[in-house]
C-alpha positions in Angstrom: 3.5 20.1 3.8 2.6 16.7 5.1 0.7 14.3 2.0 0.1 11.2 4.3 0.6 10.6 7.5 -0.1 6.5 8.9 -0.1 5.8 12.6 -0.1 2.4 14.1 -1.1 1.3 10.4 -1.4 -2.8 10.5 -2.2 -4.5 7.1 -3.5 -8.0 6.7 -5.0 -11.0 4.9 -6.9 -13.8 7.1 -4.3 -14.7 10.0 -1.3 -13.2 8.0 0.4 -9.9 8.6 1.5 -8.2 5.7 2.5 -4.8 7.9 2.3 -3.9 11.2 2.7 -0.7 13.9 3.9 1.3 10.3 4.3 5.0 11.1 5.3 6.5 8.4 5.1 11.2 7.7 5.4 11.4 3.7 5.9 15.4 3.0 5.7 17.4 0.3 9.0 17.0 -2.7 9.9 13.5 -1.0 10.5 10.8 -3.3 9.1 7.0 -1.6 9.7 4.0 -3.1 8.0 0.4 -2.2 10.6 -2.4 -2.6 9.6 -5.8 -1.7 9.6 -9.5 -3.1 6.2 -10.2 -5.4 3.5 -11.1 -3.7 4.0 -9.3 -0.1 1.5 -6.7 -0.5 2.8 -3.7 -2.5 0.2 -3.2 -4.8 -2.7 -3.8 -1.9 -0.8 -1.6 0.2 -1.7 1.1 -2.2 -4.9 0.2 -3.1 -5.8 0.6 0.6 -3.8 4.2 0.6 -6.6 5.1 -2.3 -9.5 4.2 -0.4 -10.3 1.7 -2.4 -12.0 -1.7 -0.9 -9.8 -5.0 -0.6 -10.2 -8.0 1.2 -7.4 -7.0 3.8 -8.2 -5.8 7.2 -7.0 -2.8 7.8 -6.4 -0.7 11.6 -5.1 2.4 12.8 -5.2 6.1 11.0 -4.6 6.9 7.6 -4.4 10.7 7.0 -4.5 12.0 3.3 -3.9 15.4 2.2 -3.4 14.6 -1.1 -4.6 12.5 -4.4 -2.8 8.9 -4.8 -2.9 7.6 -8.4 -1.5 4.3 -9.6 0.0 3.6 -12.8 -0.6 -0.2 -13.7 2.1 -2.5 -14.2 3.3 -3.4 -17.8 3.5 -7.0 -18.5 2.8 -9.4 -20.7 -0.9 -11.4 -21.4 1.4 -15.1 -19.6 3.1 -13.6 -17.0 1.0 -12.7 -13.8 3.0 -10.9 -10.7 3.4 -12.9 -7.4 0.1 -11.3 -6.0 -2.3 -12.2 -8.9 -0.9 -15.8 -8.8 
């Protein structure tokens, strides 16, 4: 069973591309993992997956068959990740 399917997905912020031409087919018992530097769009990546609303421009189809939930990050009150900096 498919969960999410993205065609011709492109992801960016002002003039910079964070993704682009991403086709990805997610089925059902796959394990996916995001692996990437801080600050290159992970977390805003998945933000977009929920629906939410972000400041990024977003194109090209996003197909959800299933319920995206996001566990926050654990770290400490002086540290901030790559993105919130």
């Amino acid at each position: 069973m498919e969960l999410i399917r993205l065609s011709n997905f492109k992801l960016a912020y002002s003039d910079k591309v964070l993704l682009k031409n991403v086709n990805i087919n997610v089925q059902y018992d796959q394990k996916i993992g995001l692996i990437g530097n801080n600050g290159v769009g992970k977390t805003s990546f998945l933000i977009i997956l929920r629906g939410e609303k972000d400041l990024a421009t977003v194109s090209g189809n996003i197909i959800k068959n299933c319920k995206l939930i996001m566990v926050p990050q654990i770290i400490s009150y002086s540290e901030k990740s790559g993105g919130e900096q």
